[in-house]
C-alpha positions as CSV (number, residue, x, y, z in Angstrom):
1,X,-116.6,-106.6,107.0
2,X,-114.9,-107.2,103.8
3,X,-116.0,-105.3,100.9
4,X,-117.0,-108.2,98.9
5,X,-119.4,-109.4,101.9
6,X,-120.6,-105.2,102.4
7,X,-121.7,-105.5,98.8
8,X,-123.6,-108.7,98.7
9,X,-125.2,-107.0,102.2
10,X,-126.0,-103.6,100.3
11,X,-127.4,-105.3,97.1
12,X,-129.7,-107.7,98.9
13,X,-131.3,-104.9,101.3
14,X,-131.9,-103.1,98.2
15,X,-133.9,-106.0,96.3
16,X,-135.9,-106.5,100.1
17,X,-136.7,-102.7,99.6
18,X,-137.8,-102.6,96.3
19,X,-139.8,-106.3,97.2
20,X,-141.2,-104.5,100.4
21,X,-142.5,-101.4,98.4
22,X,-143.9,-103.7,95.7
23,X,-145.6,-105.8,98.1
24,X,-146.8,-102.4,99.5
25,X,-148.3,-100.9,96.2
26,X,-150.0,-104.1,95.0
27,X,-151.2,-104.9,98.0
28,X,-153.4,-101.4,98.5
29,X,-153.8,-101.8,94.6
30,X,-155.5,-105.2,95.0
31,X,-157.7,-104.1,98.0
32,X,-158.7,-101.3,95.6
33,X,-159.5,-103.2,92.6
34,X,-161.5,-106.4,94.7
35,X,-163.7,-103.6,96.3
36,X,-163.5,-101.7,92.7
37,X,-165.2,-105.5,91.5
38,X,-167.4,-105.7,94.0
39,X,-168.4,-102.4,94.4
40,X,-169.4,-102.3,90.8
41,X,-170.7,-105.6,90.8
42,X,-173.5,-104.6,93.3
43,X,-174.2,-101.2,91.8
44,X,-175.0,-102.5,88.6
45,X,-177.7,-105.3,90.0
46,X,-175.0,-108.0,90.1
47,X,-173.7,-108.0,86.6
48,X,-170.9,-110.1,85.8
49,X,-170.6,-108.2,82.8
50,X,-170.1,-105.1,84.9
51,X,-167.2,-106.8,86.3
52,X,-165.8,-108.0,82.4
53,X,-165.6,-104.1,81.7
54,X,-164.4,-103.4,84.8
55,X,-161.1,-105.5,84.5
56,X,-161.1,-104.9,80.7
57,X,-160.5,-100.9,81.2
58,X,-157.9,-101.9,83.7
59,X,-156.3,-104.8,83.3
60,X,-156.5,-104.8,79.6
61,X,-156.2,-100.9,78.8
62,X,-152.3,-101.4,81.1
63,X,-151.6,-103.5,77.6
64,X,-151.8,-101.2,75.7
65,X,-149.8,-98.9,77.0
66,X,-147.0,-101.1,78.2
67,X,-145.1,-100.5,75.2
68,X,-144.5,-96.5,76.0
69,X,-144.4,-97.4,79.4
70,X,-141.7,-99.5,80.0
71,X,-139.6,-97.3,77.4
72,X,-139.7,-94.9,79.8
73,X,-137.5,-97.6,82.1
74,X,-134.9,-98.0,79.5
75,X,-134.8,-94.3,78.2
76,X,-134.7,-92.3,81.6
77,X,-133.6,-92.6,85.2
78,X,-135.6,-96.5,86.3
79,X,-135.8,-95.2,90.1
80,X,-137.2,-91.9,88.7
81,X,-139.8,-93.2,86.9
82,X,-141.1,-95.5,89.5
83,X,-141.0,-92.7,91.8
84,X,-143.3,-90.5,89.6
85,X,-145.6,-93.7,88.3
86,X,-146.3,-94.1,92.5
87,X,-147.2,-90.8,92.8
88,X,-149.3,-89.9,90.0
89,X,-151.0,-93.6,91.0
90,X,-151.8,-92.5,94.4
91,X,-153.4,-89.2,92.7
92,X,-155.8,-91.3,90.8
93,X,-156.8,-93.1,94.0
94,X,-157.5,-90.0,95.4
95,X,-159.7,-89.1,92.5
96,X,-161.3,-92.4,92.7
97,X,-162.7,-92.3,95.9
98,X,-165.2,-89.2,95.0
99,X,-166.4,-91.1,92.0
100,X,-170.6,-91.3,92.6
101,X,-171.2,-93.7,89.5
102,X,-170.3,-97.1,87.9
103,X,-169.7,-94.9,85.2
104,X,-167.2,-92.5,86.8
105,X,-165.7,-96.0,88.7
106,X,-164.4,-97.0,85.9
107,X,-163.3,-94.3,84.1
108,X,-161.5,-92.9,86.8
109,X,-159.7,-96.5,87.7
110,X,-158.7,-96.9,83.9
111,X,-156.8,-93.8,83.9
112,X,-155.0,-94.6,87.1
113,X,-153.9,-98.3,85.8
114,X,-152.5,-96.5,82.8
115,X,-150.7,-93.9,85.5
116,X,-148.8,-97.2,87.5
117,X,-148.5,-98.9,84.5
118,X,-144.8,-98.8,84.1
119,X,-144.4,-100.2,87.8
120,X,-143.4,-104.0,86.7
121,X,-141.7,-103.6,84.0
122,X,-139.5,-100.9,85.1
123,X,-138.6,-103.1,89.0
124,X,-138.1,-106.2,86.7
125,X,-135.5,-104.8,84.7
126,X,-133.9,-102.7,87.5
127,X,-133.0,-106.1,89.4
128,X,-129.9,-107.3,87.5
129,X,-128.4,-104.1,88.4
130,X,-129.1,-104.6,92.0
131,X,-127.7,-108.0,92.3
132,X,-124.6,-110.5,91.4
133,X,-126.0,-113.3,88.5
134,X,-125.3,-115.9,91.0
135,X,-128.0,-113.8,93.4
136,X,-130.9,-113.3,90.4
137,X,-133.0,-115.8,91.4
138,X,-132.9,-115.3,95.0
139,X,-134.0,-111.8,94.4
140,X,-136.7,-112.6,91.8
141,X,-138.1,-114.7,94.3
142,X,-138.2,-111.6,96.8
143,X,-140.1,-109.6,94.4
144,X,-142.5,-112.3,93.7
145,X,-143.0,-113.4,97.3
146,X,-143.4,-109.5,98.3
147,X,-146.0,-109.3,95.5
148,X,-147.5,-112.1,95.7
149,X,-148.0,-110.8,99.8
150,X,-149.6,-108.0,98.5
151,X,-152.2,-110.5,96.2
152,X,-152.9,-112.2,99.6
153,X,-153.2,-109.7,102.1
154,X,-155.1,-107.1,99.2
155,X,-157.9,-108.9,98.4
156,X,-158.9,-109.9,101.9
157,X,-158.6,-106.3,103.1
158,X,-160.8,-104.7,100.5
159,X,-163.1,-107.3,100.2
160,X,-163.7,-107.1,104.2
161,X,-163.3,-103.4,104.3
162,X,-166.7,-104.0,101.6
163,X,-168.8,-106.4,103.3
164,X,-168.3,-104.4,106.7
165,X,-169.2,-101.3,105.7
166,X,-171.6,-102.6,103.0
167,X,-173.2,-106.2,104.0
168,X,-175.4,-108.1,102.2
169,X,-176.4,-108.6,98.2
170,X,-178.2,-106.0,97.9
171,X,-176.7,-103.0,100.0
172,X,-177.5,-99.5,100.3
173,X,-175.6,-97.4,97.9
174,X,-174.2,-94.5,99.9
175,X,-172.8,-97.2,101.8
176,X,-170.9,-99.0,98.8
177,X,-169.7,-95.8,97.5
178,X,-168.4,-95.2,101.6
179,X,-166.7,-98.7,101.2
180,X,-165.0,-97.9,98.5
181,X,-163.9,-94.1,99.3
182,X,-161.8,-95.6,102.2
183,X,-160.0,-98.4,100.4
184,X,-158.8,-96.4,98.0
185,X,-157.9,-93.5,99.9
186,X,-155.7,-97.0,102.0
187,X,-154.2,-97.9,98.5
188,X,-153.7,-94.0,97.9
189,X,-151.2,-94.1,101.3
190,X,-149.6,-97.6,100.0
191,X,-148.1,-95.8,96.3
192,X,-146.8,-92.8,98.4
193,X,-144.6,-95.1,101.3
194,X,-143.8,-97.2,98.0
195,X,-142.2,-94.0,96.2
196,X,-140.6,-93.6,99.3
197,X,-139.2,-96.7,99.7
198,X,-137.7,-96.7,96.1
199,X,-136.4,-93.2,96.1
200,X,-134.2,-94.6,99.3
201,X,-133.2,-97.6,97.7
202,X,-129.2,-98.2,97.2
203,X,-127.7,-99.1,94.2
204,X,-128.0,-98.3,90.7
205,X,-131.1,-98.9,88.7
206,X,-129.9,-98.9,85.1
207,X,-126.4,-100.2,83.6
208,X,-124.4,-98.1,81.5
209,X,-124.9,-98.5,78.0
210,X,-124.3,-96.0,74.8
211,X,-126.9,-93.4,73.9
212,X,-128.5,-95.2,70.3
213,X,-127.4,-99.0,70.1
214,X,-129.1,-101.5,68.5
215,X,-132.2,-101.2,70.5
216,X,-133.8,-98.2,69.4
217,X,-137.8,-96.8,69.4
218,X,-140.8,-98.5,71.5
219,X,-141.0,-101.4,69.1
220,X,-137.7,-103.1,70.4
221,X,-138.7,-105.0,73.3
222,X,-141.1,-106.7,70.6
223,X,-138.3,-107.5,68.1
224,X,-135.8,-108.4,70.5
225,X,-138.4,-111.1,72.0
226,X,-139.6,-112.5,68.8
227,X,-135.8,-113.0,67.9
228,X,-135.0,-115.2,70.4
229,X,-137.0,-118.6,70.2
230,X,-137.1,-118.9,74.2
231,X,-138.6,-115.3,74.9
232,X,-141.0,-116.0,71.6
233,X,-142.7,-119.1,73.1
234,X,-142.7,-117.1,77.0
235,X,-144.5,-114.2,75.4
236,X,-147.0,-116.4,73.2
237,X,-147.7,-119.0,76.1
238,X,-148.5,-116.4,78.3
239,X,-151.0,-114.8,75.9
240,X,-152.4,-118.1,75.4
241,X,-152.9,-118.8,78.7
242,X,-154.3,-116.2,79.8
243,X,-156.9,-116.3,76.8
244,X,-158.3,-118.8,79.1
245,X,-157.3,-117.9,82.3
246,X,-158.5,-114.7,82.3
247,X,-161.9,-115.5,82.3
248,X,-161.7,-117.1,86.1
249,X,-161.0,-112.8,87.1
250,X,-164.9,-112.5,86.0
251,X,-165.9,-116.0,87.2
252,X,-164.9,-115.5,91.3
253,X,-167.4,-113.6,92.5
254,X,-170.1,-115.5,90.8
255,X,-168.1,-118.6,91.8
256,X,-168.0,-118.1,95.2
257,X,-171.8,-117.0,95.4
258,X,-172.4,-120.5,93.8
259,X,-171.3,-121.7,97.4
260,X,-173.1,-119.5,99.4
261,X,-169.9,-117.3,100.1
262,X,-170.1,-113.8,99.4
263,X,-167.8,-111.2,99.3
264,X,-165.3,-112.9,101.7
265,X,-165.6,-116.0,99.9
266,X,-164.3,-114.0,97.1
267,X,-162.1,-112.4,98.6
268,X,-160.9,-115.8,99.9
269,X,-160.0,-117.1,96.3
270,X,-157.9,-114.2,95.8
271,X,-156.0,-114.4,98.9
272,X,-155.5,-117.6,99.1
273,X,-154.1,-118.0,95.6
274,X,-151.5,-115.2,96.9
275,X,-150.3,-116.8,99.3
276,X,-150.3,-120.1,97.4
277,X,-148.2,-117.8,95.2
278,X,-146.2,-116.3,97.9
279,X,-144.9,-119.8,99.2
280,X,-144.2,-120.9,95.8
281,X,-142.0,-118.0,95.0
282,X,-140.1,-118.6,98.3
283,X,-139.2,-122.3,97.5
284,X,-138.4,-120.6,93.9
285,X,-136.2,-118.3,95.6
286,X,-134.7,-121.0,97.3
287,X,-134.0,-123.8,95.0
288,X,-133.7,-122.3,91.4
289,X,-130.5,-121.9,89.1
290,X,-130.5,-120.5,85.9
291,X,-130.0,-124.4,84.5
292,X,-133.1,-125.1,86.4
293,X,-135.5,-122.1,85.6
294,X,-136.9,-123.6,81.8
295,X,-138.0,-126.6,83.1
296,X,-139.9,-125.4,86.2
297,X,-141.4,-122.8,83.7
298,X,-142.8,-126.2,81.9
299,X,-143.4,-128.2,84.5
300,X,-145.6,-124.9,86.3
301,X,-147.4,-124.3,83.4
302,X,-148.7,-128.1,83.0
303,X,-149.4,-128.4,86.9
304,X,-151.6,-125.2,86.6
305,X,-153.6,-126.4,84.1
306,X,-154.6,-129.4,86.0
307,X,-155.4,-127.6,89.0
308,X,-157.4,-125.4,87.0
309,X,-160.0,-128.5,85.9
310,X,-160.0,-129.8,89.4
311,X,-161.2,-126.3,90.8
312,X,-163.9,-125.8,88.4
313,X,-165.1,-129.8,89.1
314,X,-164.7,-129.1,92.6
315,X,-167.7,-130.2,94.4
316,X,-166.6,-128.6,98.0
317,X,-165.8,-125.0,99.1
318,X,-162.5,-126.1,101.3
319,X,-161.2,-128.6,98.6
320,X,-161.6,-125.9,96.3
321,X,-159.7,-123.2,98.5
322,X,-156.9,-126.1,98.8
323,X,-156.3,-126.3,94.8
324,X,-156.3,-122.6,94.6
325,X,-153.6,-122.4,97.3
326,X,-151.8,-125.0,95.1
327,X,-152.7,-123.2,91.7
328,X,-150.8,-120.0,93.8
329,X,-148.0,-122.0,94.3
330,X,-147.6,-123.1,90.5
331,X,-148.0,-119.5,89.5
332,X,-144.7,-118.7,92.1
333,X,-142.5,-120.9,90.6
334,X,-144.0,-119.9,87.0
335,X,-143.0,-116.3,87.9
336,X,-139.4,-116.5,89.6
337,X,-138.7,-118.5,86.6
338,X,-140.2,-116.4,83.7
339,X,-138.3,-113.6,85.2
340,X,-134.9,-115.1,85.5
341,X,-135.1,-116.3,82.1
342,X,-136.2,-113.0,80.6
343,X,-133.5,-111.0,82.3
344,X,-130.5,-113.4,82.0
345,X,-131.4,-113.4,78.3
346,X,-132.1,-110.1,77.5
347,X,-129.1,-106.8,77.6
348,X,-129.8,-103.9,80.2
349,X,-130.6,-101.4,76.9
350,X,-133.6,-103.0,75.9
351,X,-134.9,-105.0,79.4
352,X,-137.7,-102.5,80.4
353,X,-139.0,-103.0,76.6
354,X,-138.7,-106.7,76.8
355,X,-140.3,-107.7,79.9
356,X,-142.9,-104.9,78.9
357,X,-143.5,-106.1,75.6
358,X,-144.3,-109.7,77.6
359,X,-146.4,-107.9,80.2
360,X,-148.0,-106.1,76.7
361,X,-149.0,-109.3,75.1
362,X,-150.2,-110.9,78.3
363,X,-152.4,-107.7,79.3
364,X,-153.9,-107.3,75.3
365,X,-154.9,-111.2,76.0
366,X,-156.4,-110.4,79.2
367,X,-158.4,-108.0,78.0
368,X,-159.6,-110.3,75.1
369,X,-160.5,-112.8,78.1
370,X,-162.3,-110.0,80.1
371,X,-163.8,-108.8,76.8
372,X,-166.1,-112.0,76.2
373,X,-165.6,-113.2,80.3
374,X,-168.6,-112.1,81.4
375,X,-170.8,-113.4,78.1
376,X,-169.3,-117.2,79.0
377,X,-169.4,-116.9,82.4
378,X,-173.4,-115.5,82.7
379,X,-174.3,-118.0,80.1
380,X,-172.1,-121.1,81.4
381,X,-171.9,-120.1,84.6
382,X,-168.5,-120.2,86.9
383,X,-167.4,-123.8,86.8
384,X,-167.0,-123.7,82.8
385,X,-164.5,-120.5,83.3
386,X,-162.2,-122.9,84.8
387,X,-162.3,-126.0,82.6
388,X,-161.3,-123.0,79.6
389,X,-158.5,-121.8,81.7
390,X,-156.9,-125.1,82.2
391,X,-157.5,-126.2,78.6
392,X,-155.6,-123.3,77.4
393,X,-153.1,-123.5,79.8
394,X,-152.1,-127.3,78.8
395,X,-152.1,-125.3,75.0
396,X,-149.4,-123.0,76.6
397,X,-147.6,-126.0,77.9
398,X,-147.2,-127.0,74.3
399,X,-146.0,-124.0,72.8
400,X,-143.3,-123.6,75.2
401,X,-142.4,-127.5,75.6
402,X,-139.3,-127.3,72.9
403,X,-137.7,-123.9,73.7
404,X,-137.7,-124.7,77.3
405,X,-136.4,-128.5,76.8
406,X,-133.6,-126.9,74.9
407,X,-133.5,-122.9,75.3
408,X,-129.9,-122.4,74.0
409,X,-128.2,-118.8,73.7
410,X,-129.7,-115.6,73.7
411,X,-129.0,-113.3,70.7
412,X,-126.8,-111.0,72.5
413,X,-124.9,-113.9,73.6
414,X,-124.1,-115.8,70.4
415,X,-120.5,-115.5,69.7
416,X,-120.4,-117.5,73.1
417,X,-121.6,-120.7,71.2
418,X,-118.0,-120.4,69.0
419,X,-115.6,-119.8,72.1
420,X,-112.9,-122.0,72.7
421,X,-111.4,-122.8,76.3
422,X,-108.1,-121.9,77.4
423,X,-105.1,-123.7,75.9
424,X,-103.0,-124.4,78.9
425,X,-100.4,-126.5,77.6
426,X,-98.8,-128.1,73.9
427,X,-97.1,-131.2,74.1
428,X,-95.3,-132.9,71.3
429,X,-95.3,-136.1,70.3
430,X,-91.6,-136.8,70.4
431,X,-91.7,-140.4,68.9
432,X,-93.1,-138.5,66.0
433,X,-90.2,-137.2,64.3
434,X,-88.3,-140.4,64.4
């Protein structure tokens, strides 16, 4: 085998590594937080508000930290710290299947989303190391399809693992707790054969780059983003978004209750949206280019937020499982394209900060979302959480509409706008001198 061929070989098996330990991780992560939901959901007399906490001091307390976190990715060792985030992660799982409270639920789960905090960030900006540009969208579509596997096989597993071991609306507690003590001690396994996947990865992790730069302290993912008009409307479209979006995390249970399906039911939603996701991040994969990843951003984002209506109007349970499949498959071409875009246009020093600052903004507008989700959703029941999420998702479409018609150079890249092409050859005009 030539060495050119050996190295395209190596560099793909190491993105299907890190995508199979991602899909791995999120997928005992997402078993753990659907039963978390649920779990807490029925303790608390079937409190959608419950639930609105639940996914704030998660979801929304991993914003806040994103910042620190994902300078850990560009200050030390990438592989290192994804390692130690696994590990630590799997600790809190541990941890969380003794807790004998809603109370102690929830604590003890916020702690452990701070702990594997740093996991997306830091893979995100590790991939340009691991592959050729021409390869960067193949292997963003790996990552996405391996964790957008995990958001399809997760929820069904902890959800089921629930309702089997705890049936019914109304279940006995010792049994919920039970339920939940053996998912996460599952999710618990899933961080430590991730950490072991990444620590045998191949390839390098980080770039070279001098100690210092131009990219120094937590805040320069945030500057670098807001200096660059593309990565400005990514970041604020996203927050948007989700503003609205968000709310259909506290709406699913109740949702799928509305029908008369349960815990499976809602574990259904989330599955199914996976691997709506999952497909559309392998035709991603497949079929983008760098010219090519703006656009499908846009044209994602718009498709999304009409889905979004047509699930909340839906008047049947399979029609509605149908447009959440094709909601998933939006959201995989939205994320193998936001990820292209972010790492093409962003240098290796500051990456981890960028794509966390993203993940930041996102995550602090999630938890806005869960903050008032479970108000909106008890007093305008289900339906209304989707007709918000696809009304702020057409906003998004808006605010990213220009950049993406006409994205232009990254800041980094600038003095590329004033190059000249080779001159290969000077003829003279000899009729000229006469």
């Amino acid at each position: 085998m030539r060495e050119g061929a050996r190295s395209v070989a190596t560099s793909r098996t190491s993105v299907r590594r890190v995508a199979l330990a991602r899909a791995i991780s999120l997928a005992g992560s997402q078993a753990a937080f659907a039963a978390l939901a649920y779990i807490v959901y029925r303790l608390t007399g079937n409190s959608a508000a419950w639930v609105s906490l639940t996914l704030l001091l998660t979801l929304g307390l991993q914003g806040l930290v994103q910042p620190v976190a994902s300078w850990f990715g560009d200050r030390f060792d990438r592989r290192r710290v994804l390692v130690i985030s696994d590990l630590l992660a799997a600790a809190g799982f541990v941890a969380l299947a003794f807790a004998r409270s809603p109370a102690q639920l929830v604590l003890i789960a916020a702690v452990t989303a701070i702990l594997e905090s740093p996991v997306w960030a830091v893979a995100a900006a590790a991939i340009p190391n691991l592959v050729d540009d021409d390869d960067l969208s193949w292997a963003n579509g790996q990552v996405a399809i391996g964790r957008n596997i995990g958001n399809f096989i997760g929820p069904l597993i902890g959800t089921a693992i629930a309702a089997a071991i705890a049936p019914g609306e109304h279940p006995p507690v010792d049994q919920l707790y039970a339920a939940g003590a053996f998912v996460f001690g599952i999710n618990a396994v899933s961080f430590v054969a991730s950490a072991w996947l990444i620590g045998r990865t191949p390839g390098r992790f980080n770039d070279e780059h001098p100690v210092g730069g131009d990219h120094v302290g937590i805040r320069a993912g945030f500057r670098y983003a807001m200096s660059d008009r593309v990565l400005r409307a990514i970041l604020i479209g996203w927050s948007v978004l989700i503003l609205g979006a968000g709310l259909i995390l506290v709406a699913e249970i109740p949702y799928a209750d509305a029908f008369g399906q349960g815990a499976f039911g809602y574990g259904m939603l989330n599955a199914l949206w996976g691997g709506g996701a999952a497909v559309g991040a392998i035709l991603a994969g497949r079929w983008l280019t760098a010219q090519r990843e703006p656009q499908t951003l846009l044209v994602s984002f718009f498709l999304g937020g009409v889905i979004m209506f047509a699930i909340g109007w839906s008047p049947f349970w399979i029609l509605a499982l149908v447009l959440v499949v094709a909601e998933g498959v939006c959201e995989g071409f939205a994320t193998v394209s936001e990820q292209g875009l972010l790492q093409r246009r962003t240098p290796d020093e500051v990456r981890s900060r960028v794509v966390g600052a993203v993940e930041a903004a996102t995550l602090l507008a999630m938890a806005i979302s869960l903050t008032v989700g479970g108000p909106i959703v008890d007093a305008l029941g289900p339906r209304a959480a989707y007709g918000i999420g696809g009304l702020t998702t057409v906003a998004a479409t808006l605010i990213i509409f220009s950049p993406m018609r006409h994205p232009g150079l990254p800041p980094h890249q600038a003095d590329k706008a004033f190059e000249f092409g080779p001159i290969d050859r000077v003829t003279v005009d000899e009729t000229a001198r006469s």
